[in-house]
N, C-alpha and C positions, 0 to 999 in steps of 0.2 A: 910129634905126629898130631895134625888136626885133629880134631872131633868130626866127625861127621853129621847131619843131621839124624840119620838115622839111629843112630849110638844113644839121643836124647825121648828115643819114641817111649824107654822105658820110664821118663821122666815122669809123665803121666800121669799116673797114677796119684804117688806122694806129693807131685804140688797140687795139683787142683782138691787132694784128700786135708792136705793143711791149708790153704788155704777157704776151703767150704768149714771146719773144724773152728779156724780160729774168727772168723767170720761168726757162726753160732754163739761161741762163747762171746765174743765180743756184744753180739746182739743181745742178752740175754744180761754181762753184765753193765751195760750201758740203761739198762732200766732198773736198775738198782743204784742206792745213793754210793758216792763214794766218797763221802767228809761225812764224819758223825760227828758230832758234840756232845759232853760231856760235860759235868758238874763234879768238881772232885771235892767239894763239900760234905762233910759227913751226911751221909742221908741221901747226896745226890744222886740226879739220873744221870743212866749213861747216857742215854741218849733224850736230849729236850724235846718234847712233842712239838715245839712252836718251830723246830728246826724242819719238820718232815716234808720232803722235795726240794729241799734251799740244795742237799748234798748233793745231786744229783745232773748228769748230763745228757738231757735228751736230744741231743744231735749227733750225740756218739751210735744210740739207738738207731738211730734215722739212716747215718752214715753206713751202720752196720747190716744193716736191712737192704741197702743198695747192694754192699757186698755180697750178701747172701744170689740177690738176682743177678747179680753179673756173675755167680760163678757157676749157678746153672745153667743162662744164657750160652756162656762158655762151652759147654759140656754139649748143646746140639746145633752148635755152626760149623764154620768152615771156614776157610779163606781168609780175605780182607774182613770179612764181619768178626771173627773170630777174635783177628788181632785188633779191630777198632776196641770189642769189650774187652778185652785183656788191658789193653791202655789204660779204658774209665776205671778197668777195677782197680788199678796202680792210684793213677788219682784219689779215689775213693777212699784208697785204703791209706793214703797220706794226709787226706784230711780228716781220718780217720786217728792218726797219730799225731795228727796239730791238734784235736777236741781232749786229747788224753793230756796234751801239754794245757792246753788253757786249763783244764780242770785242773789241775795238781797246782796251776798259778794261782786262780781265780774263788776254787769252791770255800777254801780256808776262810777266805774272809768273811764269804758270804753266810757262812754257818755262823761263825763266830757272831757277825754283825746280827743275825736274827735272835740267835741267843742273849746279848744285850739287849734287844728290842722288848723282850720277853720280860723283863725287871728283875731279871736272876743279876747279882752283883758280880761283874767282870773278875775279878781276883780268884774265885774259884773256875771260871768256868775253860774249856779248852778242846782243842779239832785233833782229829788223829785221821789218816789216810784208811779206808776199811779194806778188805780184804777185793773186794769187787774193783776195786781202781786198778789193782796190781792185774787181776783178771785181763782189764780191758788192755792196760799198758802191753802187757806179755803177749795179746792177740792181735792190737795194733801194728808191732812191731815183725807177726810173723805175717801176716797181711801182707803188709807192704814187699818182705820178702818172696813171699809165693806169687804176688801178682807182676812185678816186677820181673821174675823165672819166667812166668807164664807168657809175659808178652816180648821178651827175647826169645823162646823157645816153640810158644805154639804151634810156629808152622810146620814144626818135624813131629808134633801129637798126632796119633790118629784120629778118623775122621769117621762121623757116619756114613753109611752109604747113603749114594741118592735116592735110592729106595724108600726113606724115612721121610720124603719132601711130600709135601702135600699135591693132592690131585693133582695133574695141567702142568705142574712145574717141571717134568721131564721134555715138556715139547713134543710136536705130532712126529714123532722118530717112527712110532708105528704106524702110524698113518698112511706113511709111505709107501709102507709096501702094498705090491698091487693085489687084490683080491685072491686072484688064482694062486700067490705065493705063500699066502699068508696061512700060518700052521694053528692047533690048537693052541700052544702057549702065548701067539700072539695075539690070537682070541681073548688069552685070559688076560693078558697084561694090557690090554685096553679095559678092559673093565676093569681089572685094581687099579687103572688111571682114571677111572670115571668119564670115560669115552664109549658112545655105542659102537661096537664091531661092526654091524648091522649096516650102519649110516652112508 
């Protein structure tokens, strides 16, 4: 038996709640390094001062920070706008999981080579992945999942009402009607539209 769309309205909730989740975490660990270096030298540091920022991926930050607005954006559209940002957040959140992949390629060397630079003797020195990378991997990968849900699924999510649109944006609907017809509440609903009744 199909799904219906309606069947998906309780979707809702759980993807756009993992997806804004892992979005957070992801933002939060993309500004923290994720290669440390170490000196396993008797005496040495874990972590070599001359390495601080070499670990680190600030595009993951950047990527994650989109994430974060496209999933509030999300939360008060509708329609075709709704499902355009659900798209970007898909994208977002896969090049979101390519910046996780260049780092776990990339950052190794980059620590190690600053470490060398520093005149510490290469034979004791060495990168271990930090706890923050695994962060970002694990919110990466549920990213891509939940934005991906979100823009198969959005159009069966509920919606705000049009009531939450800004001034004018409902159109002279009230307008319409002729004076002699027009009641208290249509009085009122042109002024919460920012229309004089009066006019």
């Amino acid at each position: 038996m199909a799904e219906r769309p309606t069947d998906r309205r309780g979707t809702f909730v759980p993807v756009v709640g993992a997806g804004l989740a892992a979005a957070a975490l992801a933002a939060v660990a993309g500004a923290r390094p994720w290669v440390a270096g170490f000196d396993a030298a008797p005496g040495g540091n874990a972590l070599l001062p001359d390495t601080s920022g070499v670990g680190e991926m600030p595009l993951a930050n950047a990527l994650s920070l989109v994430l974060l607005a496209c999933w509030g954006v999300l939360l008060v559209t509708r329609g075709v706008v709704r499902r355009a940002v659900a798209v970007l957040a898909t994208v977002t959140s896969l090049g979101l999981a390519a910046a996780v992949v260049v780092g776990v390629t990339t950052l190794e060397d980059s620590v190690f080579e600053a470490m060398r630079g520093s005149g510490t003797g290469s034979d004791t020195l060495g990168t271990e992945l930090t706890g923050w990378f695994w962060v970002a991997a694990v919110a990466a990968v549920v990213s891509v999942v939940a934005a991906v849900l979100a823009a198969a699924w959005c159009p069966a999510w509920p919606e705000m009402g049009s009531r939450y649109d800004a001034p004018g944006a409902a159109g002279p609907a009230a307008a319409e009607v002729p004076p002699e017809d027009r009641t208290n509440l249509d009085l009122w609903k042109q002024l919460d539209e920012g229309r004089d009744p009066t006019a």
